[in-house]
PAZA-781130 format. One record per residue (C-alpha): x, y, z; residue in three letters. Coordinates in Angstrom, 3 decimals, always signed. Layout:
<nodes>
{node {X, Y, Z}, 'ALA'};
...
</nodes>
This chain:
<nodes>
{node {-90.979, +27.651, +75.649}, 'UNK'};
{node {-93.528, +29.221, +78.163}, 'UNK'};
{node {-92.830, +28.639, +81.758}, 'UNK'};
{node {-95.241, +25.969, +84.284}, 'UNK'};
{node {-96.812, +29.301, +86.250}, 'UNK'};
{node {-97.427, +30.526, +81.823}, 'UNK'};
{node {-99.329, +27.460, +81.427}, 'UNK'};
{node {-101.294, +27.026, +84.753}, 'UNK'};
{node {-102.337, +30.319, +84.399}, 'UNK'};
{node {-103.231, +30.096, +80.743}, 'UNK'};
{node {-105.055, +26.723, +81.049}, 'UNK'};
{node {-107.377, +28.268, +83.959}, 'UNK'};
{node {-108.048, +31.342, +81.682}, 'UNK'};
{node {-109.210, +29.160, +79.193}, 'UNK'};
{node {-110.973, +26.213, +80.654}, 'UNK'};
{node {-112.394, +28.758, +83.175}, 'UNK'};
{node {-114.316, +30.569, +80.205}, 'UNK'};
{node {-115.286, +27.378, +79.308}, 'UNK'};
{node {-116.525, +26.594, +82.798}, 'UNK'};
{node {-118.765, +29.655, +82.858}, 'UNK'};
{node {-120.686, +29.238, +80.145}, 'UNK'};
{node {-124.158, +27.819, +80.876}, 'UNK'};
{node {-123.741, +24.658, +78.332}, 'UNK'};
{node {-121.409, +23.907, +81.040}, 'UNK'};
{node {-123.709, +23.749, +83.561}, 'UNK'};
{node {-123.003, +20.320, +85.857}, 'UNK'};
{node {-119.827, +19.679, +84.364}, 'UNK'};
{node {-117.874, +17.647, +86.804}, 'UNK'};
{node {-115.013, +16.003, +85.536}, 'UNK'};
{node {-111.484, +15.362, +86.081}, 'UNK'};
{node {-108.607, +16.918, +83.432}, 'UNK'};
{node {-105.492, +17.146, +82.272}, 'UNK'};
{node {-103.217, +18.891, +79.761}, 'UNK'};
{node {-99.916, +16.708, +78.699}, 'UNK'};
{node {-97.133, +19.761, +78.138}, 'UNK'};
{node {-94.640, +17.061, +76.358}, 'UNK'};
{node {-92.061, +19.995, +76.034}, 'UNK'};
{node {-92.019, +20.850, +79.477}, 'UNK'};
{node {-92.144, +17.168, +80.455}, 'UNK'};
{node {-95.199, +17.882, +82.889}, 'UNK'};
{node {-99.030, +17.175, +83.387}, 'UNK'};
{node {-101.669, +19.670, +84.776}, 'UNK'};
{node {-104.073, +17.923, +86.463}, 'UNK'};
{node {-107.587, +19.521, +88.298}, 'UNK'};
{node {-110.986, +19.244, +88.360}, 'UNK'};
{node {-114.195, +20.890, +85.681}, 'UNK'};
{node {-116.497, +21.626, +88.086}, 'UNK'};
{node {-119.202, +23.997, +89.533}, 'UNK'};
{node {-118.404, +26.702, +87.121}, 'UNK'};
{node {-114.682, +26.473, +87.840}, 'UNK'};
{node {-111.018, +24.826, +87.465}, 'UNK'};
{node {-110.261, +23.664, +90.453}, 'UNK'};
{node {-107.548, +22.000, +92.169}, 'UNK'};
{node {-104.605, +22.160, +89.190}, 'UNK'};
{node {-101.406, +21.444, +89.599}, 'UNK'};
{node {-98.583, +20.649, +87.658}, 'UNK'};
{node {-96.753, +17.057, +87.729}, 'UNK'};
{node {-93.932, +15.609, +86.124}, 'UNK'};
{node {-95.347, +13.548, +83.143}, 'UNK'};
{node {-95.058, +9.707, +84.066}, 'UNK'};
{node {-96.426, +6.692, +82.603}, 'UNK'};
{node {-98.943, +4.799, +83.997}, 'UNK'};
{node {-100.500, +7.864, +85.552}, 'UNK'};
{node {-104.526, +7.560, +86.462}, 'UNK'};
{node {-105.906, +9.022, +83.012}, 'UNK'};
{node {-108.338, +11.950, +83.262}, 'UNK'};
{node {-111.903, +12.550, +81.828}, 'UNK'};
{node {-110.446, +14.973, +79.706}, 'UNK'};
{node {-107.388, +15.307, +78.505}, 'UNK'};
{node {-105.342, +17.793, +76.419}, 'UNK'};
{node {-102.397, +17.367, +74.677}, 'UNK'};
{node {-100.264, +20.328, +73.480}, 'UNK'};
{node {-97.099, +22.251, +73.714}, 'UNK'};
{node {-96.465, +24.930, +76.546}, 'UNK'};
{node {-96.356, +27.762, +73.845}, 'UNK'};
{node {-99.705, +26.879, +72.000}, 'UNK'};
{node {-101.477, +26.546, +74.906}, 'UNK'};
{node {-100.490, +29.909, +76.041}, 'UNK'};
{node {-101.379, +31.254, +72.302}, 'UNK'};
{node {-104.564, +29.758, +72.806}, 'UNK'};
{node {-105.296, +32.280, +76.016}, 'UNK'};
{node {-103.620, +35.272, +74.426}, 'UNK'};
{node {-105.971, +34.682, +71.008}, 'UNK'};
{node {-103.010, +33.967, +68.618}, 'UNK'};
{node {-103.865, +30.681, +68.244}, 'UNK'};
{node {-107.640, +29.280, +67.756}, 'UNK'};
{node {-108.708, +25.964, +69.084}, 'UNK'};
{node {-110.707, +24.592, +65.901}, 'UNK'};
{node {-107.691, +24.915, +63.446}, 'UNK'};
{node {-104.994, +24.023, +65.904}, 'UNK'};
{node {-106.951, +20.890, +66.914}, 'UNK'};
{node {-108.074, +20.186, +62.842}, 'UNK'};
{node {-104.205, +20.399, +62.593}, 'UNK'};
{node {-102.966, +18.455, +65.458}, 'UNK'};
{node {-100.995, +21.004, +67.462}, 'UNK'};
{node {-103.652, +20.128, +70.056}, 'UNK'};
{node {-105.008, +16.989, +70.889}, 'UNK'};
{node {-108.146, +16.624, +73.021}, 'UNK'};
{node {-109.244, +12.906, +74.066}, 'UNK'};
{node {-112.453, +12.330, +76.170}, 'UNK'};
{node {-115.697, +9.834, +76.120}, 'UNK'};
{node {-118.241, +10.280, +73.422}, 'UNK'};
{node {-120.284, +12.152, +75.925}, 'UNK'};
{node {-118.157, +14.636, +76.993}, 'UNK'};
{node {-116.623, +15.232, +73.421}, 'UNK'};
{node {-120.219, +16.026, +72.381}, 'UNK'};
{node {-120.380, +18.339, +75.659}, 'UNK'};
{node {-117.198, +20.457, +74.798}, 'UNK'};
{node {-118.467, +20.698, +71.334}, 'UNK'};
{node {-121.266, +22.761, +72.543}, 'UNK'};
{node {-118.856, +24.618, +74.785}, 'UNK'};
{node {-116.116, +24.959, +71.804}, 'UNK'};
</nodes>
């Protein structure tokens, strides 16, 4: 199980890439990645070319939902940064889940 500084990290590596690419461009949205093994929620802001704002909470219900959101555990996402682990399979296979409007799924396709 990979720690809450493993994940933070790893979840800016990777939505930051995202972030930067120019399909990207306007993005502004709110996010969040459910780590049900941990029992905690990151939670920040896709905008301007960057992550901003994340932090980790403990992961109660009835929470305001995000624009995005990701669902996955601790260790996978941190695979996901360090290339073990791609995000096509592991979301065909439902290690990760990713929920979001129709717009924005068709957005992170591109980006994806």
């Amino acid at each position: 199980m990979a720690t809450i500084e493993q994940c933070m990290s790893a979840l800016q590596g990777v939505l930051g890439d995202l972030a930067s690419k120019p399909a990207a461009s306007g993005l502004d949205r709110s996010l969040s990645c459910r780590l049900p093994d941990l029992g905690k929620v990151l939670r920040g802001r896709l905008a301007g070319g960057t992550v901003r704002d994340l932090q980790a909470e403990d992961d109660a219900p009835g929470a305001p939902k995000a624009d995005i959101r990701l669902t996955m555990s601790s260790d996978d996402l941190v695979a996901l940064t360090s290339g073990q682990l791609s995000f096509a399979p592991a979301w065909a296979s439902g290690r990760v889940k990713l929920e979001a409007g129709l717009r924005d799924m068709l957005r992170l396709r591109a980006l994806l």
